[in-house]
C-alpha positions in Angstrom: -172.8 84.0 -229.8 -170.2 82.2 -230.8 -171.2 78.9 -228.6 -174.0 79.0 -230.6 -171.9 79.0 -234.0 -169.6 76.0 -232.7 -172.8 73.6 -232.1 -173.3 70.8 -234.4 -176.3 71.7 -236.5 -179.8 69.5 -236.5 -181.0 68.4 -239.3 -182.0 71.8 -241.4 -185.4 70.1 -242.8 -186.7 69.1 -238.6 -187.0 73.1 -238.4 -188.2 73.9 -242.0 -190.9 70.7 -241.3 -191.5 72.5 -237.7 -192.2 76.0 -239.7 -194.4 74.2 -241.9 -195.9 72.8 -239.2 -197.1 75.7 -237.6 -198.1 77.4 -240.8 -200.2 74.2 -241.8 -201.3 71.7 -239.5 -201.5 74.4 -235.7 -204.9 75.4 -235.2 -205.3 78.7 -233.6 -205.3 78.7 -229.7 -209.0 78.2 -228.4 -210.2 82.3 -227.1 -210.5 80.3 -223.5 -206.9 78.9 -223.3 -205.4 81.9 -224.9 -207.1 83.5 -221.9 -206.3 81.5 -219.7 -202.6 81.5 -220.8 -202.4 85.2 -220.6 -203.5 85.1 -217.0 -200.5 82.5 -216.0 -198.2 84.7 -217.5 -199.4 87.9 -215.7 -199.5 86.2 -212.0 -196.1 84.8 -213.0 -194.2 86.8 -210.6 -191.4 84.9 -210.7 -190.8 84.7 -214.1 -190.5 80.8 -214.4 -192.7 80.3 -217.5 -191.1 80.2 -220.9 -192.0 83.3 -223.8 -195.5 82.8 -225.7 -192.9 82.6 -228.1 -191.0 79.6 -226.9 -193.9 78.3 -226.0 -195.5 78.3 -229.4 -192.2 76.6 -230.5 -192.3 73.7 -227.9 -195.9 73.1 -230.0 -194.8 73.3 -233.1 -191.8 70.8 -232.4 -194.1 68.2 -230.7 -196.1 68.3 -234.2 -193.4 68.4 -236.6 -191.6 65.4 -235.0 -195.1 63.6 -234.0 -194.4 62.9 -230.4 -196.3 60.9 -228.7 -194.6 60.4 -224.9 -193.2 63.6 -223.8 -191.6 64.3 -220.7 -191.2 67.8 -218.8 -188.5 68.7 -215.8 -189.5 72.1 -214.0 -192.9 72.6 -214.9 -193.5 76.0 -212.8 -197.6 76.7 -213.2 -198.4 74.6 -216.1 -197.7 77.5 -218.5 -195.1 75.3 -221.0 -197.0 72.0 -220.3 -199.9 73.7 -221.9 -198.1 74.8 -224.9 -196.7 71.2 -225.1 -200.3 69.6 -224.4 -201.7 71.2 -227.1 -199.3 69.4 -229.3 -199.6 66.1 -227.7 -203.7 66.7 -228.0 -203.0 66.6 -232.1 -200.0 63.7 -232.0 -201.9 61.3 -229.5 -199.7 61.8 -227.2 -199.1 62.4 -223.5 -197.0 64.5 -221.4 -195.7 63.8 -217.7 -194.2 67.4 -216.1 -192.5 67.3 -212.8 -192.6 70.5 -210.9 -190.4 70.4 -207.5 -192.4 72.7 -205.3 -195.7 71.1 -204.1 -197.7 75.0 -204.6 -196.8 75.2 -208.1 -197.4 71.9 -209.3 -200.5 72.0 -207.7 -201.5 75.7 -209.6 -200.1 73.6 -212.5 -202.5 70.7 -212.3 -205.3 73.6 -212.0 -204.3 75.6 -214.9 -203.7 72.3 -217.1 -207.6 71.4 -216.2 -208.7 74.8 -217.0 -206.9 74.1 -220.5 -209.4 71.2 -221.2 -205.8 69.0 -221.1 -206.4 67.0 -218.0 -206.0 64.1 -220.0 -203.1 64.3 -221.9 -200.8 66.3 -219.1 -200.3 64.7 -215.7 -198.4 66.5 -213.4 -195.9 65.2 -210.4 -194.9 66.9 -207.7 -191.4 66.1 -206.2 -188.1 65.8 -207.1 -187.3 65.0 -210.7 -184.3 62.9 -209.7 -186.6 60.7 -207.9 -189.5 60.4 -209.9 -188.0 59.7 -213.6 -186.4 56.4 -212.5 -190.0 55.3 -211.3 -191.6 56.3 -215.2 -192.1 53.5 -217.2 -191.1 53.4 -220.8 -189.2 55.5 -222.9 -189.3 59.5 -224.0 -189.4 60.9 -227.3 -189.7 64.0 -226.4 -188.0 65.9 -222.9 -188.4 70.1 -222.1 -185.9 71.1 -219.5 -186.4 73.9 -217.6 -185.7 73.6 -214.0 -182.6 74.8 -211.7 -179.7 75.3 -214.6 -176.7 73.8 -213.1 -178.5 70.2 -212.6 -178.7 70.5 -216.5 -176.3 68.1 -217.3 -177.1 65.8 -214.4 -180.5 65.2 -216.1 -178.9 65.4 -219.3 -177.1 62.1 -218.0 -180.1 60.4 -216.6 -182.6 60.8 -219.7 -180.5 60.1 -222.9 -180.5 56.5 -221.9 -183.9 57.1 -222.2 -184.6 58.8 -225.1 -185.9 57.0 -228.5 -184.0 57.2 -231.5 -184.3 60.8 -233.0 -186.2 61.5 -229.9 -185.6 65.5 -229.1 -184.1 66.9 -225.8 -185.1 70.5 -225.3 -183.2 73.0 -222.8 -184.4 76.3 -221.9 -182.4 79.6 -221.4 -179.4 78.1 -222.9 -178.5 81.6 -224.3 -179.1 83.8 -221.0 -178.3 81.6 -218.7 -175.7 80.1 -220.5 -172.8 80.5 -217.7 -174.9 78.4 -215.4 -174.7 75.4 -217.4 -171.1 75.0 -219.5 -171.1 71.1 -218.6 -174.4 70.7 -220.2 -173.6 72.9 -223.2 -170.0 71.4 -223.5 -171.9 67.8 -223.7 -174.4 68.5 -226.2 -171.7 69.9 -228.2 -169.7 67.1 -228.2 -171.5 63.7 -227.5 -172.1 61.4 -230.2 -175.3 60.5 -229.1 -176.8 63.2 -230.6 -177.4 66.3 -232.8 -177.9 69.5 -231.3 -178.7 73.6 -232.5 -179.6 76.5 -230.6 -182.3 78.3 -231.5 -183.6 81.5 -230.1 -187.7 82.1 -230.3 -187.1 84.9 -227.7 -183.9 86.0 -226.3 -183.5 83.1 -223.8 -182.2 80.9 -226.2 -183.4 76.9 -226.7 -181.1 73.9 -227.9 -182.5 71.1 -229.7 -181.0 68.3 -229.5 -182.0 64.8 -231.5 -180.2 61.8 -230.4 -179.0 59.9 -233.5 -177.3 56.9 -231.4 
């Protein structure tokens, strides 16, 4: 734990504001989506969608920071885009999520209509180092979650990208941490941004702002 410890630390009020957030201003999940959402997770055989708990926590960040053009890499079944599309349905906002293999991000698409969130989540298939040069426009808000030692390659490719105190979210930074020491060595050190680890379940998310 001590990689965690050496981070730079966020901003202590953007998680106190993102507690207040879900306390205050988070309705409850609709009976259908929470339904629905416990049916992704139980055909998840593969065990690529994020905890209910990390995925309550990609919601409350989208409403505490009041994002409004999110982007997702690795978007497995639509489980996490859901969680994030929720947010975005309260913000305004909008969420693309690019899922590499053409059978999940078509079950994605599927699950993210079942959601009622066909309008606010759009979902690409293909090869995220393809497809984010062709998005127009800026982030202010980018989940990672896809193969672990491309993390800092996208990393690279998004900051550029990102709006000031726009957040960059990585998953499994704490259990899959040996997969990714460039990433976790830039976030640490670059003066772009902010970053803190944070753990909703045991896989361990960093937060990252970009301040420059």
């Amino acid at each position: 734990m001590a990689l965690v410890i050496r981070l730079c630390v966020i901003v202590p009020t953007l998680l106190g504001a993102a507690a207040g957030a879900g306390a205050q201003r988070s309705p409850a999940v609709a009976p259908d989506v929470a339904r629905l959402l416990q049916q992704i997770k139980a055909s998840d055989t593969d065990l690529l969608a994020v905890s209910e708990e990390d995925g309550r926590f990609l919601r409350v960040m989208i409403l505490s920071s009041g994002a409004r053009r999110a982007l997702e890499i690795g978007g497995g079944n639509g489980y996490s885009a859901i969680w994030i599309g929720l947010g975005l349905r309260q913000t305004g906002g909008r969420l693309t999520s690019i899922e590499y293999d053409p059978a999940r991000a078509k079950a994605a698409a599927e699950n993210i209509r079942r959601a009622g969130l066909a309008d606010v989540v759009t979902v690409v298939a293909g090869d995220a180092f393809r497809e984010i040069p062709g998005l127009s426009g800026d982030f202010d808000f980018v989940f990672l979650d896809a193969w672990k030692r491309d993390y800092k390659r996208f990393f690279d490719i998004v900051l550029p990208r990102l709006t000031s105190r726009g957040l960059f979210l990585a998953h499994n930074v704490v259990n899959k941490r040996s997969e990714m020491p460039d990433f976790l060595e830039a976030v640490q050190n670059s003066d772009s941004v902010l970053t803190s680890i944070v753990t909703p379940s045991g896989e361990g998310i960093s937060v990252s702002v970009k301040i420059r």
